[in-house]
C-alpha positions as a printed NumPy array, in Angstrom:
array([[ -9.058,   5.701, -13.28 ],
       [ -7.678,   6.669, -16.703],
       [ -3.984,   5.452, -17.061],
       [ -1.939,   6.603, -20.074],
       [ -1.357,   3.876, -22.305],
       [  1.856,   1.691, -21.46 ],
       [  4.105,   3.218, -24.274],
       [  3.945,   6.793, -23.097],
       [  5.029,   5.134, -19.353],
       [  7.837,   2.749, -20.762],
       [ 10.797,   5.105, -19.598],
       [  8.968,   4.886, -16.012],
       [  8.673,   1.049, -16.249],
       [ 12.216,   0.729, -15.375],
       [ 12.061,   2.842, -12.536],
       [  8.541,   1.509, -11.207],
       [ 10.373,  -2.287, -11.265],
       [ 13.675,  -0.434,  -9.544],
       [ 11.504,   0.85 ,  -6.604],
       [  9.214,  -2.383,  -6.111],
       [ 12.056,  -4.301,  -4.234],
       [ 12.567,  -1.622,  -1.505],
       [  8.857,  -1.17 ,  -0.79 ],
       [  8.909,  -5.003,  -0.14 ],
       [ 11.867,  -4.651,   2.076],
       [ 10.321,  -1.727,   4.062],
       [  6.965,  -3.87 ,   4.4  ],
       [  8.857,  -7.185,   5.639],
       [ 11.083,  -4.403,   7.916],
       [  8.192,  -2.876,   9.46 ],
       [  6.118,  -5.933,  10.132],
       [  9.155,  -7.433,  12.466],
       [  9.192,  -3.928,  14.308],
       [  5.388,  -3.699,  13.982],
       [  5.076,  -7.593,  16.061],
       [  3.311,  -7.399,  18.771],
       [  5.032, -10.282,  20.525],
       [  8.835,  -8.998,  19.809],
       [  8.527,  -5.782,  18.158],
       [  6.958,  -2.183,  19.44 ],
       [  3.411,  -2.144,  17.458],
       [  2.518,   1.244,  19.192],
       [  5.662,   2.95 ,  17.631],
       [  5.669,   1.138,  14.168],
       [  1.631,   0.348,  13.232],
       [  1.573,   3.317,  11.27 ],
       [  4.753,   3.499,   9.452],
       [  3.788,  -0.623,   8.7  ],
       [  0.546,   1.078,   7.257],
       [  2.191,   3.709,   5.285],
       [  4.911,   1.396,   3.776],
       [  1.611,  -1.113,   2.535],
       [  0.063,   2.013,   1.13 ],
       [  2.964,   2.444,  -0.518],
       [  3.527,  -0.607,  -1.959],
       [  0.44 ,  -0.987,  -3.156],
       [  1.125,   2.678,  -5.367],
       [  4.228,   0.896,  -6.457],
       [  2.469,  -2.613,  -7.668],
       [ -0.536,  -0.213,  -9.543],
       [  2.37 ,   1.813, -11.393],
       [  3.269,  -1.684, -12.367],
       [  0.169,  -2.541, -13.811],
       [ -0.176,  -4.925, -11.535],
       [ -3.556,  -4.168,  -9.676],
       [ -4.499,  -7.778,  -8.564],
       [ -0.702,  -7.796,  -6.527],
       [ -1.521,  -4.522,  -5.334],
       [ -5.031,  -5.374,  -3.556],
       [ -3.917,  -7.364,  -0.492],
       [ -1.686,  -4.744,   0.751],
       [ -4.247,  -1.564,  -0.018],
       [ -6.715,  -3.77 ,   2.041],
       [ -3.804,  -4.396,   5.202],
       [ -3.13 ,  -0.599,   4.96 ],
       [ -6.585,   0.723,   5.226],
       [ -7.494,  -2.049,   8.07 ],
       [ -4.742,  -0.676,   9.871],
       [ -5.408,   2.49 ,   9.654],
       [ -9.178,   2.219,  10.706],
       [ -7.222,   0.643,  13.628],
       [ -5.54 ,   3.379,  14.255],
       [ -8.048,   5.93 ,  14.366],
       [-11.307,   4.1  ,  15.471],
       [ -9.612,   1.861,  18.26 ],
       [ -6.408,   3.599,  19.121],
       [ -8.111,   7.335,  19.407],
       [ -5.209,   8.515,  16.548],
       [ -7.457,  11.085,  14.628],
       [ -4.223,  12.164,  13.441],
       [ -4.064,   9.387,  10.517],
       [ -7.463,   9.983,   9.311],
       [ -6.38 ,  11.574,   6.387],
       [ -3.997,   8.195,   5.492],
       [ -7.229,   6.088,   6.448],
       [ -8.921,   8.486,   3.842],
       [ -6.25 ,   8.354,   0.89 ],
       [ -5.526,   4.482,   1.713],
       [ -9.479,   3.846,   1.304],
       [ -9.323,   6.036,  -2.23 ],
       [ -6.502,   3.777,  -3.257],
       [ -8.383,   0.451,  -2.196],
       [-11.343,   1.964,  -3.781],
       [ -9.588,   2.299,  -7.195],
       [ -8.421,  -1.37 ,  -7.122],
       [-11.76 ,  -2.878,  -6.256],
       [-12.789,  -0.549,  -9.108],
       [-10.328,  -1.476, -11.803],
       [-10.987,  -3.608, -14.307],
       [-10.034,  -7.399, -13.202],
       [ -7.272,  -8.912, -15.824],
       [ -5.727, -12.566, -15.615],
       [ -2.609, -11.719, -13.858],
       [ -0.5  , -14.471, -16.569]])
């Protein structure tokens, strides 16, 4: 993946940081509704898979693609969940485009993230 170089995305920088704290809130929200023991995991897998997804766009925006590989990975392992063991063939496009996105991190090049 080609990425503009930072100074043409410095007025985005601000906004990128502005939207990383909500994405972590919707992740830690959705895994307590996701539980299996005290939450509804049937009801809230996927949107726990979409918000991951999602936070994993907003770490890479950062620049930040060894932050944004652990939840990429959660996503897509949820979604393979989804389709191959719950029968959802309705979220095999998000398997698809959360598997691009993991594919671009495992693909970009590896910086010491100092």
């Amino acid at each position: 993946i080609r990425r503009p170089p930072r100074s043409t995305l410095f007025p985005y920088t601000t906004l990128f940081r502005s939207a990383l704290a909500p994405a972590q809130e919707s992740v830690t929200l959705y895994r307590r509704l996701a539980d299996p023991t005290t939450g509804n995991p049937d009801r809230h897998t996927p949107d726990l898979a979409m918000s991951l997804n999602n936070l994993a766009i907003r770490f890479s925006e950062l620049g930040r693609p060894h932050d944004a590989l652990a939840p990429a990975q959660e996503s897509v392992t949820l979604y393979r969940r989804l389709v191959h063991d719950g029968g959802h063939d309705r979220y095999r496009s998000r398997l698809a485009s959360a598997q691009r996105r993991l594919d671009d991190l495992l693909l970009a090049p590896r910086h010491d993230p100092t």
